[in-house]
Phi, psi and omega in degrees: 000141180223138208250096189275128184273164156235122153231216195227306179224149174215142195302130047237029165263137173181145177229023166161210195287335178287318174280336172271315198274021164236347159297326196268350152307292187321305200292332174271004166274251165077285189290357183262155190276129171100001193209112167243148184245135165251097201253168224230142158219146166318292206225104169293104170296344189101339185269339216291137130327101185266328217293340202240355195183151183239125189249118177263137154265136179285340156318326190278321146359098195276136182244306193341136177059023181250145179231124186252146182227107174219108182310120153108022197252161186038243188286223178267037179293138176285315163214174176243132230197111188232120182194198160331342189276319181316132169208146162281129213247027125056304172215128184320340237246258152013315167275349193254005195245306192277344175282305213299335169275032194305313197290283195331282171321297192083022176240139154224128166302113174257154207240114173238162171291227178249342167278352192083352191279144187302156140249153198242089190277346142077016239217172166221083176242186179305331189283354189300318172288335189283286199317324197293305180288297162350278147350290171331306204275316152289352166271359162300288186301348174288277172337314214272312225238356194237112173259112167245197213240309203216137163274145152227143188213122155303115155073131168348294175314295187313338202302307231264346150334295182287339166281331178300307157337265164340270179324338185260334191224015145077352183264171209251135166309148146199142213237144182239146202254087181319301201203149154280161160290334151279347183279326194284339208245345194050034163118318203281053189344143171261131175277004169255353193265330175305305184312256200346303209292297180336296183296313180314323185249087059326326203246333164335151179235020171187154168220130186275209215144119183269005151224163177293326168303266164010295159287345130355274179312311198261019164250345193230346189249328171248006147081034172265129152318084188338306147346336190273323187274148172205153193254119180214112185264159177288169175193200213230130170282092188338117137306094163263180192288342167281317185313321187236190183236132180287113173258143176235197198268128189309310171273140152306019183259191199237142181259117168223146183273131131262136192210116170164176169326127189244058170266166161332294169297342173264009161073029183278001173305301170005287153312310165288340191295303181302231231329342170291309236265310198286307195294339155323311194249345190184141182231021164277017173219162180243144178239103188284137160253097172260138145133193193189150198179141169352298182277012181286343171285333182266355170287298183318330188275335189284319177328299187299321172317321165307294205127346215240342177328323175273034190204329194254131186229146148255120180243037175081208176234127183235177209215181186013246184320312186298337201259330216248342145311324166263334174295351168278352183250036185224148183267328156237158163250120179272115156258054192258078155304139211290314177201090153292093199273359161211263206091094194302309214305301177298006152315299193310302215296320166330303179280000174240038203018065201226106159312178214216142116310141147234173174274149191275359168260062183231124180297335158341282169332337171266358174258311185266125177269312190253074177212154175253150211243136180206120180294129174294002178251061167256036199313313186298308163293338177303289205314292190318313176292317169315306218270307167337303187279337178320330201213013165237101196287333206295331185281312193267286184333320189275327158327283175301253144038253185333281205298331179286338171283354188290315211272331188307355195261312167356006199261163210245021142295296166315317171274344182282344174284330167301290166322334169265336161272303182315335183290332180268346145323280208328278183291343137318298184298307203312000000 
């Protein structure tokens, strides 16, 4: 069986949880017999980890002279005629003149290089819905040049890639839903990023969901046949312990973590609110903000307003070696996200002998048994659970213990067998 994939980013480019948790899919079909995946991004930088997956970038693509046909791109356009018309561009005025007949035309100018190839800033910039589409047109030709069995299209960005796929070579979809627009937005819905999601499980012929919340969301918010969804969770890629450098700490004070996207959806006021509330009582501990996000300038001012600023450190967004470096110099781990739809991190911090909170509207939360579940606008309980595992080691020890034989059941073998069997559903009903 051969799988053509649409993601978005593959490590060591990754900005969160959508690149790790479609390497470690990948990595864990990898081990399985009968099954290859090809897998497809906007932009090859030249470093991804090749050894377990063959990653094609859709930048590396010769588009010159081609002619692409996708029913349904942009507005109700009938077709896209990608041929000789492709011309390299020089002035925005000029480029922005040869688009406006996009609607009109049922044509759309794509901007190549001297090589014939799309560029890709491969980025989450202003510039996103044109990549996205743009994407689409070159994977019609991927598609058009690649022989497989079954689509898989990651995540929103990736839907209108995988349909176009799907329209050009007749092989039946299946698009995995990381996260909605409503978890990102906390309701305040984008209607073109819905349209995108909407069509994907429109056109879909099975769809995954990485928690059962998840699954929920896309049965009661897109007007999907349950029958249709099916939950394949996620999990953590093992670390060993020669694999990193053990740091330990300088100080004798106590470390609690927060480490994600420091948005609306990850609940970090949440947290500083618990860091007021902890620091009240015992001053022998420090609080990490890791990561950057829309809302990180205004955490800082709250911080500061608060008083706490000398307790509180941000250290930006870090990645790989750096994220399993500070989980070893932290006695807890926090997650209270607003709408989680899974969350790889407390996993990590599990496996990295760290208790761990989560918010209990986190799809995680339905799998781990040895973590503590707090509603995220519950700062007085946030509080309670910090000051608790801080100072009762017989509690945070039982903690460290339970949860590390717990995530050891986590692998990412396990859902790829999951994912490979639904795949032969699929392709059985087609």
């Amino acid at each position: 069986m051969r799988v053509l994939m649409f993601g978005w980013e593959f490590p060591p480019h990754i900005s969160g949880g959508l690149g790790t948790a479609s390497y470690g899919l990948t990595k864990g079909m990898s081990t399985l017999d009968d099954l290859e995946v090809i897998f497809v991004v906007p932009k090859e930088w030249g470093d991804e980890d090749q050894t377990k997956v063959k990653v094609i970038g859709a930048n590396r693509v010769p588009m010159s002279f081609r002619h692409v046909y996708y029913k349904g791109f942009r507005q109700t356009l009938e077709k896209i005629e990608v041929s000789s018309k492709i011309v390299p561009y020089t002035d925005p005025e000029d480029f922005w003149r040869m688009t406006r007949s996009e609607v009109a035309g049922y044509k759309m100018f794509v901007q190549t290089d001297e090589k014939g190839m799309v560029d890709f800033s491969g980025r989450y910039d202003s510039n996103l819905m044109d990549e996205i589409n743009k994407y689409a047109v070159v994977a019609s030709v991927i598609a058009e040049e690649n022989e497989f069995d079954i689509i898989h299209a990651h995540d929103w960005l990736a839907y209108p890639a995988g349909i176009a796929a799907m329209e050009v070579s007749g092989k039946p979809l299946v698009i995995h839903v990381h996260a909605t627009d409503f978890d990102r937005s906390g309701g305040s819905v984008n209607p073109d990023v819905y349209r995108i999601e909407k069509n994907g499980m429109d056109a879909a012929s099975k769809i995954i969901t990485v928690s059962n919340l998840t699954r929920d969301i896309v049965i009661h918010k897109y007007f999907i046949n349950p029958d249709k969804v099916e939950t394949v969770y996620n999990a953590v890629e093992p670390v060993k312990i020669s694999e990193r450098l053990m740091i330990k700490k300088g100080f004798d004070e106590k470390v609690v973590t927060f480490l994600g996207r420091i948005t609306m959806q990850k609940g970090p006021e949440y947290f500083i609110e618990a860091a007021y509330k902890v620091l009240q009582v015992m001053d022998n501990v420090r609080f990490v903000m890791a990561g950057s996000g829309d809302m990180m300038e205004r955490m800082m001012r709250r911080a500061a307003a608060l008083k706490i600023t000398d307790r509180f450190h941000f250290t930006g967004f870090l990645k790989g070696a750096d994220v399993f470096t500070l989980l070893d110099m932290s006695d807890v781990y926090i997650m209270p996200s607003v709408s989680e739809p899974f969350g790889i991190s407390p996993l990590e911090a599990m496996q990295s002998n760290v208790p761990v909170i989560i918010s209990k509207q986190s799809g995680v939360a339905e799998i781990l048994t040895h973590a503590v579940k707090t509603d995220f606008w519950d700062i007085d309980a946030m509080a309670d659970s910090i000051y608790g595992i801080l100072n009762y080691p017989a509690l945070a020890n039982m903690f460290i213990k339970k949860g590390k034989e717990e995530v050891i059941r986590f692998k990412w073998d396990n859902s790829a067998k999951h994912v490979k069997d639904i795949y032969s559903r699929v392709i059985s009903n087609k």
